[in-house]
C-alpha positions as CSV (number, residue, x, y, z in Angstrom):
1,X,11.0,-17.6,148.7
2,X,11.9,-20.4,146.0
3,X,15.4,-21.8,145.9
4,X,17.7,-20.8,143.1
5,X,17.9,-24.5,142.1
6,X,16.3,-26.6,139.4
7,X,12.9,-27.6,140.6
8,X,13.1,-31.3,138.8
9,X,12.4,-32.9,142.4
10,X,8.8,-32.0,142.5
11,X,7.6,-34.2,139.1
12,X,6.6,-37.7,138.4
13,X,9.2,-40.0,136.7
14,X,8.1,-43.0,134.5
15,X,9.0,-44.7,131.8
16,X,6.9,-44.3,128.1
17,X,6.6,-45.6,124.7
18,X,7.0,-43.5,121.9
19,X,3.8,-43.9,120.0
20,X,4.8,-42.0,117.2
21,X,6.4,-38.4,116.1
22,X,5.0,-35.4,115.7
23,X,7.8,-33.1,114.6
24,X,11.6,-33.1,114.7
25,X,11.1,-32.5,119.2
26,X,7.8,-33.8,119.7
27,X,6.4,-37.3,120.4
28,X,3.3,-38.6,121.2
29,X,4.5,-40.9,124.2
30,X,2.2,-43.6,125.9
31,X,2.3,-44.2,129.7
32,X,2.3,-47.2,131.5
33,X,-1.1,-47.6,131.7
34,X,-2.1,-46.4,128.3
35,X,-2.4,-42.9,128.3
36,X,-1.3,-41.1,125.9
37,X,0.9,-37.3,126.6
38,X,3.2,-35.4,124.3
39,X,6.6,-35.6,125.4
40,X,9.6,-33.0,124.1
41,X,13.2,-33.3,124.3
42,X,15.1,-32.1,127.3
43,X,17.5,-29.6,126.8
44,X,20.6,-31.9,127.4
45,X,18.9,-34.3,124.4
46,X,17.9,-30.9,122.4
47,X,21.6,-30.4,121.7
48,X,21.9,-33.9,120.1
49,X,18.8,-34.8,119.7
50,X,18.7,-39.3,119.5
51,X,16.9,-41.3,116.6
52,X,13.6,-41.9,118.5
53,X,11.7,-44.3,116.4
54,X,8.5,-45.9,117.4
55,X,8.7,-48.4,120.0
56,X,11.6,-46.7,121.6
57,X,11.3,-47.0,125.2
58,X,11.9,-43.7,127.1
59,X,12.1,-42.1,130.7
60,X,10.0,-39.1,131.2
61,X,9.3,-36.5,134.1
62,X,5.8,-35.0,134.0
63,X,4.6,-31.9,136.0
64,X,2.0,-32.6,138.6
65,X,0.7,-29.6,137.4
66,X,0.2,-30.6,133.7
67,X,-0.4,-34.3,133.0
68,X,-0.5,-34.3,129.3
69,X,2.4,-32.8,128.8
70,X,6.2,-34.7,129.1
71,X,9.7,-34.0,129.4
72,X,11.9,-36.7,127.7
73,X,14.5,-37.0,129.7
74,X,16.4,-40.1,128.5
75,X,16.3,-43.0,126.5
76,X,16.2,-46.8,127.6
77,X,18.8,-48.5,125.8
78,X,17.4,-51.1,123.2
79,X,18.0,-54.6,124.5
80,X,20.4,-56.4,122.2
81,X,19.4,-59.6,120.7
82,X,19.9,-63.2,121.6
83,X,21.5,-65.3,119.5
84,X,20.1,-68.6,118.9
85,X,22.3,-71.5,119.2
């Protein structure tokens, strides 16, 4: 019998790229090593969905079952720049 809980323990976690969008909650998203994948929004970013331009580093969980497809689960924060002195 499954437990009533989420099942988010069973996927692969990494960080992506967004490559570029597709529409207002898709991305296409490249992997580590290249590969491309569409990634969506979670639902806890769906509700406020973040500026995600291209570039934007993100964490994602993909199913073992499915490795095209992503779930974007957070955003990296952009590193802020150095001043030159």
């Amino acid at each position: 019998m499954r437990s009533s809980g989420p099942a988010y323990d069973d996927c692969v976690r990494t960080n992506g790229t967004i490559l570029k969008t597709i529409s207002a909650d898709l991305y296409e998203v490249a992997l580590p090593n290249g590969k491309p994948v569409i990634g969506h929004l979670s639902k806890a970013l769906a509700v406020n969905p973040p500026e995600l331009a291209d570039g934007t580093v993100v964490q994602l969980e993909i199913s073992p079952f499915d490795l095209d497809r992503a779930r974007i689960a957070s955003v990296e924060p952009s590193p802020t720049p150095q001043s030159a002195e």
